[in-house]
C-alpha positions in Angstrom: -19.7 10.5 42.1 -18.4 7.3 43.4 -14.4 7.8 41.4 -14.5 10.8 44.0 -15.5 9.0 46.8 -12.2 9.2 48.9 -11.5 12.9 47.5 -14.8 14.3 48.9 -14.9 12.4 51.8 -11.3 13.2 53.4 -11.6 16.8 52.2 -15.0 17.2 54.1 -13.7 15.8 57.1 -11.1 18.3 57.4 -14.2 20.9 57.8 -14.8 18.8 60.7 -12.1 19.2 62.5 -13.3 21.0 65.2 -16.5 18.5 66.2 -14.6 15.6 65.7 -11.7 16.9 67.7 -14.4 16.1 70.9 -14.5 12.6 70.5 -11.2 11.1 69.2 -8.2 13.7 70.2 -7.4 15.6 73.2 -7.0 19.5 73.0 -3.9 19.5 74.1 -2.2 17.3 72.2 -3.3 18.6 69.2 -2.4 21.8 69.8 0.8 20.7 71.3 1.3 19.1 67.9 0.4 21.9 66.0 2.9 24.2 67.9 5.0 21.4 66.5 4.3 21.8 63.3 5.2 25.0 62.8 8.9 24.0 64.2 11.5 22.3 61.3 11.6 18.8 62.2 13.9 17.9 64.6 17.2 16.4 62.9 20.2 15.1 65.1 22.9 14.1 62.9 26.1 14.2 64.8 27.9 12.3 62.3 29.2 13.9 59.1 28.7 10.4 57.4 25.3 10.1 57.7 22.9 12.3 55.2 21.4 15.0 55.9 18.7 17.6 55.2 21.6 20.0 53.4 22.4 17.3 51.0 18.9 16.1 49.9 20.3 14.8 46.9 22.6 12.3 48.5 19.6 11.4 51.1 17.2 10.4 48.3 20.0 8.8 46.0 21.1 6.7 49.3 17.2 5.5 49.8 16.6 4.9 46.1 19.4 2.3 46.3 17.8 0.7 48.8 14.6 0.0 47.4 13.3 -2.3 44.3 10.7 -2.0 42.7 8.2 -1.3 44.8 5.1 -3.8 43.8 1.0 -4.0 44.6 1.0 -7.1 46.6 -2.5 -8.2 47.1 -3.1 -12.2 46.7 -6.0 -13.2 45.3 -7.2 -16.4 47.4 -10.5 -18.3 48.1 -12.1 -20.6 50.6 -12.8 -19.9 53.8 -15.2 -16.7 54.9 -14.2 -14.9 57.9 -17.3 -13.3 58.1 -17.6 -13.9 61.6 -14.6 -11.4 62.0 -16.3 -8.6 60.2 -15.9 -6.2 63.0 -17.3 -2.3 62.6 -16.3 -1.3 65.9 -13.0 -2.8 67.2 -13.2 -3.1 71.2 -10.4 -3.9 73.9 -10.4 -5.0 77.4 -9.8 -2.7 80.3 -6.5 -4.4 81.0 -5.4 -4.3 77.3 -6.2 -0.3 77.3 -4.1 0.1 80.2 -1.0 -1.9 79.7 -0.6 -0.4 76.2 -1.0 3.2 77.8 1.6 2.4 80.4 3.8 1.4 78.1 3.4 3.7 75.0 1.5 6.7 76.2 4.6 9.2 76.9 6.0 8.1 72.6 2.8 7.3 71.4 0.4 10.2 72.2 3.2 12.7 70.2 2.9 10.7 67.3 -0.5 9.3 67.0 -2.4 12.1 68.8 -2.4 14.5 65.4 -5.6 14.6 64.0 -5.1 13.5 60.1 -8.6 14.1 58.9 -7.8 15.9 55.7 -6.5 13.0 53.4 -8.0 12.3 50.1 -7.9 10.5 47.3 -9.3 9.8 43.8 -10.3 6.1 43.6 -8.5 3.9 41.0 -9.8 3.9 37.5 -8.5 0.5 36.8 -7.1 -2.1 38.8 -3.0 -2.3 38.3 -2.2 -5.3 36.2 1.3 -5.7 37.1 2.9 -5.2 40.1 6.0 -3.9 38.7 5.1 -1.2 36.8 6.1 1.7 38.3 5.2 4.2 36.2 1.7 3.8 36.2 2.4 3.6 40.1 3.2 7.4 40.0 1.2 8.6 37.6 -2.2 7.0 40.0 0.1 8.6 43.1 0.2 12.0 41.1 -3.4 11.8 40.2 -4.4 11.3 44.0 -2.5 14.4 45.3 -3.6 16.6 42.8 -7.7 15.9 43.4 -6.3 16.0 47.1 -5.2 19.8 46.7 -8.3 20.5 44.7 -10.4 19.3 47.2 -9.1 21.6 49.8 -10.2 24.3 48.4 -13.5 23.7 48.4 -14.7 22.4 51.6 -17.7 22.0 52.9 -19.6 21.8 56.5 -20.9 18.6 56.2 -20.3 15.7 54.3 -21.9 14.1 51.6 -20.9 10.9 51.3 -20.8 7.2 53.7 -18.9 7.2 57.2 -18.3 4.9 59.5 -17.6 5.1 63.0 -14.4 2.8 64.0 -12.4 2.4 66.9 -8.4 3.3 66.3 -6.1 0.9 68.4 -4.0 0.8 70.7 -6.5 2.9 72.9 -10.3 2.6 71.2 -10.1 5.8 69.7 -13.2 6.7 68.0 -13.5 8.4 64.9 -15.1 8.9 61.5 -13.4 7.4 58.3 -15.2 6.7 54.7 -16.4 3.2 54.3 -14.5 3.4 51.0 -11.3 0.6 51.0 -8.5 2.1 52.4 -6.1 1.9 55.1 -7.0 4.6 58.3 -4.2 3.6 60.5 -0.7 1.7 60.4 2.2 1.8 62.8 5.0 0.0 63.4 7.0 -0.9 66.7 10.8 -1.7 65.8 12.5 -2.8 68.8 16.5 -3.4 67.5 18.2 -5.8 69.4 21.8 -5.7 70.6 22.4 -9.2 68.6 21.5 -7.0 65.2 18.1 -8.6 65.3 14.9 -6.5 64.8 11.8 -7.3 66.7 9.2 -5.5 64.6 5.3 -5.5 65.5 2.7 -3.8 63.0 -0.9 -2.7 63.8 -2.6 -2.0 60.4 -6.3 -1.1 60.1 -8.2 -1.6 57.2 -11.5 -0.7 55.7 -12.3 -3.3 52.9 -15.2 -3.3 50.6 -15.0 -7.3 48.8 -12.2 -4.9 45.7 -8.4 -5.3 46.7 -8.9 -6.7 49.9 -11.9 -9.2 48.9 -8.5 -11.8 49.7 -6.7 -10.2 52.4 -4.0 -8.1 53.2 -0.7 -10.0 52.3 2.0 -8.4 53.7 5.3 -7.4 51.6 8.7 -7.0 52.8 12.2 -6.4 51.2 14.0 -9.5 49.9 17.4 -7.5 50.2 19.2 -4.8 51.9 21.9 -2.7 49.8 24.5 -0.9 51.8 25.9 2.4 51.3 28.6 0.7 48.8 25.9 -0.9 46.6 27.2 -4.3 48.5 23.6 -6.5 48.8 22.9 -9.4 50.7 19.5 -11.3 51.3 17.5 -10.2 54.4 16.1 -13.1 56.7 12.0 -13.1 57.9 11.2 -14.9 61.2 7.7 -15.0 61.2 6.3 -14.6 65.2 2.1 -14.5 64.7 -0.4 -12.7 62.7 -3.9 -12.1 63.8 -7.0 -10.7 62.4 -9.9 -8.7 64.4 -7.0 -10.3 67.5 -7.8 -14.2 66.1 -4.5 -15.6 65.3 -4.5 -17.0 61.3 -1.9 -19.0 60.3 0.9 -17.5 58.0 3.8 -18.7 56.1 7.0 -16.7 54.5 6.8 -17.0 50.9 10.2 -15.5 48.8 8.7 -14.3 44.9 11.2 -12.4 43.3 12.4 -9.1 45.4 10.1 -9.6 48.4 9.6 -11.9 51.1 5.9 -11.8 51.5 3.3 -13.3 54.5 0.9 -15.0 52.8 -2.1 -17.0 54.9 -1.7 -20.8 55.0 -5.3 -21.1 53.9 -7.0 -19.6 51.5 -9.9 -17.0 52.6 -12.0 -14.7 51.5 -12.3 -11.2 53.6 -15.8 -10.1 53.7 -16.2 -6.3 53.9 -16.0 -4.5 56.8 -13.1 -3.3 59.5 -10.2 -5.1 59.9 -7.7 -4.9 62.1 -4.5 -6.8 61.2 -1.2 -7.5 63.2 1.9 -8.9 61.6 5.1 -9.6 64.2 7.9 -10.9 62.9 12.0 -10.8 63.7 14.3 -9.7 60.6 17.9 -10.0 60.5 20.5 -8.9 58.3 19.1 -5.5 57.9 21.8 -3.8 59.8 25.0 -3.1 58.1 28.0 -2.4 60.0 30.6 0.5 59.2 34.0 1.3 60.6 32.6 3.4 63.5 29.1 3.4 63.1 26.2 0.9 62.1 23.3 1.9 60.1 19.4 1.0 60.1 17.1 1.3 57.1 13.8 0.1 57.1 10.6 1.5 55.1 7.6 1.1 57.6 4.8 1.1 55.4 7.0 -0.9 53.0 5.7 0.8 49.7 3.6 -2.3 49.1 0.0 -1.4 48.9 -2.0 0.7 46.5 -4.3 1.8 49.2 -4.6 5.4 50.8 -2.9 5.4 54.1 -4.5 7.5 56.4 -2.2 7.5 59.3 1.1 6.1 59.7 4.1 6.3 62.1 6.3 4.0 64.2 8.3 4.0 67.4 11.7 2.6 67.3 13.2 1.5 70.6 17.0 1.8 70.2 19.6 -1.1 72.0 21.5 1.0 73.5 21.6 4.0 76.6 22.8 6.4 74.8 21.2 8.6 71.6 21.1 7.7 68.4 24.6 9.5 66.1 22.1 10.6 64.0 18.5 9.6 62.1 16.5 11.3 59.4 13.3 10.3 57.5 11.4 11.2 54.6 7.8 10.3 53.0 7.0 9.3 49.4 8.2 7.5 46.7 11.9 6.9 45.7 11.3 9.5 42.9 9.6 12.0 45.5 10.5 12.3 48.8 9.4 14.5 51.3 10.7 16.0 54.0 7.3 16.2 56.0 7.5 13.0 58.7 8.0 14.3 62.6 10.4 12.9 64.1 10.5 13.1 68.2 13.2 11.9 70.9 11.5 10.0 73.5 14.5 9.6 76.0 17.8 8.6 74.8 16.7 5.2 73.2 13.5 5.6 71.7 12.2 7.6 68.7 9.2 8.4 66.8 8.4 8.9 63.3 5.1 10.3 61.9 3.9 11.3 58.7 2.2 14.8 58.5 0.4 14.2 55.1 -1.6 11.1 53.7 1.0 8.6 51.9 -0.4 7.4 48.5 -0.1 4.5 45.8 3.6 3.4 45.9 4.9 5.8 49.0 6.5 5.0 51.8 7.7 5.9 55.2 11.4 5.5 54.7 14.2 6.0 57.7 17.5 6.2 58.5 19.0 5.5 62.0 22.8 5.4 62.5 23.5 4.1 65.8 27.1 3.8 67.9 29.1 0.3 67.0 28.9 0.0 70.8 25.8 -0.7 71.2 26.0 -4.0 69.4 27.8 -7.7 70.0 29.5 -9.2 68.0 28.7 -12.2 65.9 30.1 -15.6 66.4 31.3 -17.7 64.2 28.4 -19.8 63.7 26.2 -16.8 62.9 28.8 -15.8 60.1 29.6 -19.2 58.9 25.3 -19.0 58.7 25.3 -15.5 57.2 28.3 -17.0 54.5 26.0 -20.0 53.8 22.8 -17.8 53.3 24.6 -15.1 51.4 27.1 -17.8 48.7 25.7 -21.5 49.3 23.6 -21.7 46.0 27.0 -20.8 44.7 28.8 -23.3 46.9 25.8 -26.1 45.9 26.0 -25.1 42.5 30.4 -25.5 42.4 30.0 -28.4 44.7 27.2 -30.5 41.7 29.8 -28.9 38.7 33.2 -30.4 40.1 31.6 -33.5 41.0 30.3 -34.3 37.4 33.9 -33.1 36.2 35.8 -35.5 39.0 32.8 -38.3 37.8 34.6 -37.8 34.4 38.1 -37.8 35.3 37.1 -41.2 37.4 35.6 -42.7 34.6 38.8 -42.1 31.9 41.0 -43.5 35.2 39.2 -46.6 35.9 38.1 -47.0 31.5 41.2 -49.9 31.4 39.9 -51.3 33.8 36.1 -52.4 31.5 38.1 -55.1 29.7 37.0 -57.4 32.7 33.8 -56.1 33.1 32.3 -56.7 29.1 28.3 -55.9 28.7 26.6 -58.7 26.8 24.8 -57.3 24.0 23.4 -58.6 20.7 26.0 -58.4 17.7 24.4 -58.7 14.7 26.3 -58.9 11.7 25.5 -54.6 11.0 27.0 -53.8 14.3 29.6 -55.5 13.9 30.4 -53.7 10.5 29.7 -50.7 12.2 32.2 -51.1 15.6 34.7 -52.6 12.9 34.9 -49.7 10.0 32.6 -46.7 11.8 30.5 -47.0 8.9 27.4 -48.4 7.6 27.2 -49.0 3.7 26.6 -51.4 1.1 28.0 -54.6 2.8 26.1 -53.6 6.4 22.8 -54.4 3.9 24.3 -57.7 2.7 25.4 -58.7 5.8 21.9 -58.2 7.0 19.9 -59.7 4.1 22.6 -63.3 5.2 21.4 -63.2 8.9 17.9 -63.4 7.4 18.8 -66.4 5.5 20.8 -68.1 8.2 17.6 -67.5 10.3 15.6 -68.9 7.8 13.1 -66.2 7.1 14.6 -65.7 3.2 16.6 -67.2 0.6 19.2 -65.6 -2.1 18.4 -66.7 -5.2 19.2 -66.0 -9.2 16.8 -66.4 -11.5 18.6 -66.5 -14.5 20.4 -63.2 -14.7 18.2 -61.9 -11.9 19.1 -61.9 -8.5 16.1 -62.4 -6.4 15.1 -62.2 -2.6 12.1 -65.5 -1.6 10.3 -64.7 1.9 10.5 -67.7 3.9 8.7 -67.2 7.2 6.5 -64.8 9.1 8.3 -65.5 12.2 10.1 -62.3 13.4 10.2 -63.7 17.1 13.9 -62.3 18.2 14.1 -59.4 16.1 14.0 -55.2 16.7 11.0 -53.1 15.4 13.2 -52.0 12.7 14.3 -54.9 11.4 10.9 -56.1 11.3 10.0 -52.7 9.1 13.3 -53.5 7.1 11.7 -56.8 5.8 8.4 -55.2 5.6 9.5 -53.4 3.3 10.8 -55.5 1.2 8.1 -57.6 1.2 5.2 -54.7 1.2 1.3 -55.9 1.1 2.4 -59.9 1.9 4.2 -60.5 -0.7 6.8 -63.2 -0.9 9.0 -62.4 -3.5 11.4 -59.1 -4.7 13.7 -59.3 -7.8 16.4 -56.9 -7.8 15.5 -54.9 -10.5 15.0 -50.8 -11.2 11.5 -51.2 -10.7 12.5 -52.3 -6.8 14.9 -49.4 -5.9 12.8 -47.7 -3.2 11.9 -51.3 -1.5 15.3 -51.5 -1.5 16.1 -48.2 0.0 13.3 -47.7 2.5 14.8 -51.5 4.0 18.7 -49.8 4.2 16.9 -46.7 5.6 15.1 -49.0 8.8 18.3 -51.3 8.7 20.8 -48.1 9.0 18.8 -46.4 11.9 18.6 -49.9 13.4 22.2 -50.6 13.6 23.0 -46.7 14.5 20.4 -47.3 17.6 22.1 -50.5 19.3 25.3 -48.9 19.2 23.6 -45.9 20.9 22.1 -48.4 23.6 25.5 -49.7 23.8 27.0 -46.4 24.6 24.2 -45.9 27.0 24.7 -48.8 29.1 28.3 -48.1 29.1 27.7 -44.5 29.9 24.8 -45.1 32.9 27.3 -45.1 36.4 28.3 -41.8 35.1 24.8 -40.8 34.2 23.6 -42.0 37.2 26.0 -40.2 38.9 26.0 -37.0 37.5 22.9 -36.1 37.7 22.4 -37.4 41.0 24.5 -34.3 42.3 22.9 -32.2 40.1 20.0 -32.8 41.8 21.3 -33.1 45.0 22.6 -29.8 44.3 19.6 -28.2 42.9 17.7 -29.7 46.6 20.6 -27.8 48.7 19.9 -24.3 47.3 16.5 -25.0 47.1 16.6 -25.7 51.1 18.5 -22.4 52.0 14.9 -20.2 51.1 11.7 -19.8 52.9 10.1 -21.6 50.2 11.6 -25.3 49.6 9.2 -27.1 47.4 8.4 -24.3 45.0 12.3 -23.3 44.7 13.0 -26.9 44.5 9.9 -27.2 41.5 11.6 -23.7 39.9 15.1 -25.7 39.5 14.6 -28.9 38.8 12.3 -27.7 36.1 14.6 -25.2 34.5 17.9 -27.7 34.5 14.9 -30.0 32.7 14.7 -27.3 30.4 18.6 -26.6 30.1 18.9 -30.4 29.2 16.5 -30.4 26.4 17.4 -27.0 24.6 21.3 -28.2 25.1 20.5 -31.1 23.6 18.7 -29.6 20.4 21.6 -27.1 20.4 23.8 -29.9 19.4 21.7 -32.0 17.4 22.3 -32.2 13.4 19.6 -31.7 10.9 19.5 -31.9 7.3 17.8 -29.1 6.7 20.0 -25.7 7.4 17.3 -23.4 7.9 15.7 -25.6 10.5 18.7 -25.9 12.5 18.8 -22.2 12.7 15.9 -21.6 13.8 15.8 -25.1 16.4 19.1 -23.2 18.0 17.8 -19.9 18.1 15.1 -21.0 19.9 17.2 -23.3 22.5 19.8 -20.1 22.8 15.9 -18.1 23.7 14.8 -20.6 26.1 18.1 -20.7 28.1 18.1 -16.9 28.2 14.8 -17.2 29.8 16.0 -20.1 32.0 18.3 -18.0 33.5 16.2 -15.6 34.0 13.9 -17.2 36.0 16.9 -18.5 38.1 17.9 -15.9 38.7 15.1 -14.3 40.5 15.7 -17.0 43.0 19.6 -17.6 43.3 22.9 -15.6 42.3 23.2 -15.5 38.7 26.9 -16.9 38.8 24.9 -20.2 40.2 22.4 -20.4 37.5 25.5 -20.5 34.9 27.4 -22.6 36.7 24.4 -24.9 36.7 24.5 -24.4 33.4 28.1 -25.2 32.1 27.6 -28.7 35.1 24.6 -29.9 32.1 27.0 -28.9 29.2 29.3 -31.2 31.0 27.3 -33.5 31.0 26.2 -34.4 27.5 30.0 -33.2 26.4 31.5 -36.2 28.6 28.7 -38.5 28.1 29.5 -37.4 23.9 33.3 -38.2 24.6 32.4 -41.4 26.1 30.6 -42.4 23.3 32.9 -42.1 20.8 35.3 -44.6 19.4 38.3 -44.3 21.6 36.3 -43.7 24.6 34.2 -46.5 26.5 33.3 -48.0 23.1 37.9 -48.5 22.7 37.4 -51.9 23.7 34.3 -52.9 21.6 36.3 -51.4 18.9 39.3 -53.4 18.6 37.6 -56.6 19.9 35.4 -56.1 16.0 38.6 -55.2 14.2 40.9 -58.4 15.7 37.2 -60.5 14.6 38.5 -61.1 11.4 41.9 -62.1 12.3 40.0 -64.7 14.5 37.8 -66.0 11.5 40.6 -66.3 9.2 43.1 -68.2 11.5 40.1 -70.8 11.7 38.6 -71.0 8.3 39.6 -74.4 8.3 37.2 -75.3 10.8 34.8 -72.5 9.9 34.6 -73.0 5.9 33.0 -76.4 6.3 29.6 -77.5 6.9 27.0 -75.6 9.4 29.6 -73.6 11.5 29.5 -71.8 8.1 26.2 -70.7 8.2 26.8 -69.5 11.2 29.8 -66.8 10.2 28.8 -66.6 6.6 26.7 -62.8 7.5 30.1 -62.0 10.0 32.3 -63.0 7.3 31.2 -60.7 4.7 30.4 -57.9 7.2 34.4 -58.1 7.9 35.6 -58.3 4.7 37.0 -61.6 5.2 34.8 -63.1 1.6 38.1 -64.0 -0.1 39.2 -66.2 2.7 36.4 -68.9 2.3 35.9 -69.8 -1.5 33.0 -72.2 -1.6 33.5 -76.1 -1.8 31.3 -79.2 -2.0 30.3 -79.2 1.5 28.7 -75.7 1.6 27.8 -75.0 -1.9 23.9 -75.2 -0.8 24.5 -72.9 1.3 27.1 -70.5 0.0 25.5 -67.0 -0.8 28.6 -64.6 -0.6 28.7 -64.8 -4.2 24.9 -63.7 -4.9 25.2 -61.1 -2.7 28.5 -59.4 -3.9 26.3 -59.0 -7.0 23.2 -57.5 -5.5 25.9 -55.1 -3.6 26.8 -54.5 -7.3 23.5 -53.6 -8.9 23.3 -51.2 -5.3 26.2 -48.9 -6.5 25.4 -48.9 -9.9 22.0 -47.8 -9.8 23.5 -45.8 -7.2 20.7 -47.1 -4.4 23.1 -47.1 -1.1 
């Protein structure tokens, strides 16, 4: 009957009672508790602000807005075996026992004294898979209360199935628990400070059997506190010291998505056996301020584990002299809370909380403290300016990284006059310099080509007859792009040294346009490039810069900073296809669907991590980005210059084809001349004639349009 383990064995033990009454509780207490019991709990709420048990409704919706989903948080980790901290019987010094009774004994004994021996549970039929699904969170809490009630009913004198005999903290109590996982004890000692700050110190016991805690106990705590007017702001962890069986283990503060959870430095494995686990920490920002009263809501048992918890209270130590205005508390989940948790008045600064019945899968030990405004200081201005940076500087980072790219911009179209005196050197080949001229690349761009190849040597342009005819001259492509090299491969497939410009030779021709086209398109995008760098450079320097600030406002900087830089990698390359041209209509819909997809998801995931405003604006700084870097690239942007330095080219040839339509400085400007329509302006003559080829290739540009080839 294992699934019924915890059912049978904390039903049993209520039959008990009595015997074990003799070893772990005093008489009196318990009967002073019981007396108790019998008593409505004790509720002073002065002020006609803070809820009440009259209004449950408002109670339940006001703690309900508090809480997120409330998540199994159970790490799964390997390496190192604490074995030698297997402890079944948890011991204390002298001294130990006696400071902690001087110090607690008067609070503590009303609220841990009560014998909880009748808790129950039915174990888990599966493991949960997710730790936000809530649903099936209930349903398992539903499911334990109901074989809990059952099992009441029929109890039994002794008990059939395994104890173990542990000592309870802070005294040594002894008592009997199941050896199934589970937790027999927690409490909590809040200790709010005048500053707002809250000292907080948990003792958690735990039996673990190598299931959920075969890793540890990670520790969950709310990422964000919500005031009464839905206004939400991020709470900060200070992490003090957590120790195991009272050997300190290092910890870290890890922020994943509505929880800041301590997680162990080093990996571990927990070996089964009794644990006893203290976390002490310092949170801030949990305190929200009113116009004549401030407000404290914490959840002690935080919700967080899907473990039976046994026993569970806390003592909260107040920062003033005088009582509290008012405090109320309540056990279960958001969807099911209870009015069943003690609460006592130990002097006029210190309370006590317990709950009277077990608290299952998903429930929690929620409460609500409202306290005078003059028991408080006021912040400075540092700790505001701090609070403003924590709550809005992703948003700050992210405006700071968008108006710099847009000022980058403005910079660049200020100083773009200014370029004439700084030219980039660049290869113009005859192509390009078709292309910067007319913006476009056609017939003349191929003939303009095929005449560099023969100033260079590698072909010649000859007629054979009525057939125009291309010779290969060379294997020598020293000097010249990949592409060009594929242009005059293909015309020239399988080693061949000869093409006649025939029918038969249409798609040599056109696969040599197609590697000459993307050629020429590519160097004027290198040109663009270089041109476009400082402002590359510089934009997404802030960017990142940016992306490092918000990442260094968390608990967890290299993982936020990973998470960013990663997603504004993504942003950049589903922009990009966004805005990319394809031939094929269908495929573009279906490339943009998918980049609008992965940008949804992008900001998503940001958005688990910083203000969602930031995320966009992070977004709309990238957009900038390739629209400015776009507008730079065009033909009246950085390129202006390069532009009308092409289209004055011709005026230069033509004021000097004197000099230029003679002899070898021919062959030099013979591919430049045609690419700029200048062929008119140098007829051939006696000195050139061996050279001349503007005629030959007029009529291969010919036979191109009518056989309709480019």
């Amino acid at each position: 009957m294992r699934k019924h383990f915890l059912t049978i064995c904390f039903t049993l033990l209520l039959s008990f009672s009595e015997s074990l009454q003799a070893q772990p509780i005093k008489l009196n207490n318990f009967e002073e508790l019981k007396q108790r019991e019998a008593l409505p709990p004790p509720m002073e709420i002065n002020d006609p602000r803070i809820p009440d048990g009259s209004d449950r409704k408002a109670v339940e919706d006001f703690i309900k807005m508090r809480l997120q989903d409330k998540n199994v948080i159970i790490d799964s980790v390997k390496q190192e075996d604490l074995n030698g901290m297997s402890a079944m019987n948890v011991q204390h010094s002298a001294e130990y026992i006696k400071d902690m009774k001087e110090q607690n004994k008067s609070a503590f004994e009303k609220i841990y004294d009560k014998a909880i021996d009748r808790v129950s549970a039915q174990d888990e039929i599966e493991r949960m898979e997710t730790i936000r699904d809530r649903a099936r969170l209930q349903a398992q809490s539903r499911a334990q209360q109901q074989q809990w009630q059952q099992q009441q009913i029929r109890q039994q004198r002794r008990p059939n199935f395994p104890v173990i005999n542990i000592e309870l903290p802070p005294y040594g109590e002894k008592t009997l628990v199941p050896a199934q996982e589970h937790i027999p004890f927690l409490f909590s000692e809040i200790n709010i400070l005048a500053t707002g700050q809250v000292m907080i110190n948990e003792t958690v016991v735990v039996v673990a059997n190598g299931q959920k805690l075969a890793h540890g106990l990670t520790r969950a705590l709310p990422r964000y506190s919500t005031s009464r007017d839905g206004k939400k702001h991020e709470i900060d962890i200070n992490l003090n010291a957590v120790s195991i069986n009272d050997t300190l283990i290092p910890h870290k503060v890890v922020t994943k998505g509505g929880y800041h959870q301590i997680l162990p430095q080093q990996e571990y494995n927990l070996a089964p056996g009794v644990y006893t686990y203290r976390f002490s920490y310092v949170v801030n920002r949990n305190l929200w301020e009113y116009d004549d009263f401030n407000e404290f809501y914490w959840d002690i048992t935080g919700s967080s584990w899907n473990l039976v918890i046994a026993r569970s209270g806390g003592l909260i130590t107040l920062p003033g002299a005088t009582k509290p205005l008012g405090q109320i508390a309540f056990s279960g989940s958001p969807e099911q809370l209870r009015n069943d948790v003690i609460i006592t008045q130990n002097g006029l600064n210190s309370l006590g909380f317990i709950s009277t019945v077990p608290l299952f899968a998903g429930d929690g030990l929620h409460l609500i403290i409202s306290l005078p405004k003059s028991d408080f200081s006021t912040p400075d201005w540092d700790q505001k300016l701090t609070w403003f940076l924590s709550d809005y500087g992703d948003i700050l980072f992210s405006l700071f990284a968008a108006i710099a790219i847009i000022g980058a911009y403005a910079l660049s179209w200020h100083r773009r006059d200014k370029s004439k005196k700084q030219k980039l050197s660049f290869k113009r080949t005859a192509s390009l310099l078709r292309f910067l001229a007319f913006g476009k690349i056609d017939r003349k761009n191929f003939g303009a080509f095929l005449l560099e190849l023969f100033r260079l040597k590698r072909l010649d342009i000859i007629t054979q007859g009525e057939t125009l005819a291309l010779i290969k001259k060379s294997d020598n492509f020293k000097g010249m792009s990949r592409l060009e090299q594929k242009a005059i491969k293909a015309l020239f497939p399988n080693n061949s040294v000869e093409l006649q410009i025939k029918k038969e030779n249409t798609l040599k021709l056109k696969r040599s346009f197609s590697f000459l086209q993307t050629d020429t398109i590519k160097r004027l995008k290198n040109l663009s490039l270089r041109l476009n760098i400082g402002y590359l450079v510089v934009s997404i320097l802030m960017l990142i810069i940016a992306e490092l600030g918000i990442a260094a406002l968390g608990n967890n900087v290299f993982e936020e900073s990973y998470i960013l830089l990663s997603s504004s990698l993504s942003f950049g390359v589903a922009v990009w296809f966004f805005r990319k041209k394809f031939k094929r209509r269908w495929l573009e819909i279906l490339i943009k669907i998918s980049s609008i997809i992965s940008i949804g998801l992008n900001l998503l995931i940001l958005s688990l991590i910083i203000h969602t405003l930031s995320a966009l604006i992070l977004l709309a700084a990238i957009i900038s980005i390739f629209t400015n870097t776009k507008r730079f690239s065009q033909r009246n942007g950085l390129l202006k210059d390069y532009v009308e330095e092409a289209q004055r080219y011709k005026d230069y040839v033509t004021e000097r084809k004197d000099s230029l339509g003679f002899g070898n400085n021919f062959l030099s400007f013979q591919a430049n001349i045609h690419a700029i329509d200048a062929d008119k302006d140098f007829p051939s003559n006696e000195t050139i004639k061996d050279i001349y080829r503007l005629e030959i290739i007029q009529q291969l540009e010919k036979f191109l349009e009518e056989e309709k080839i480019i």
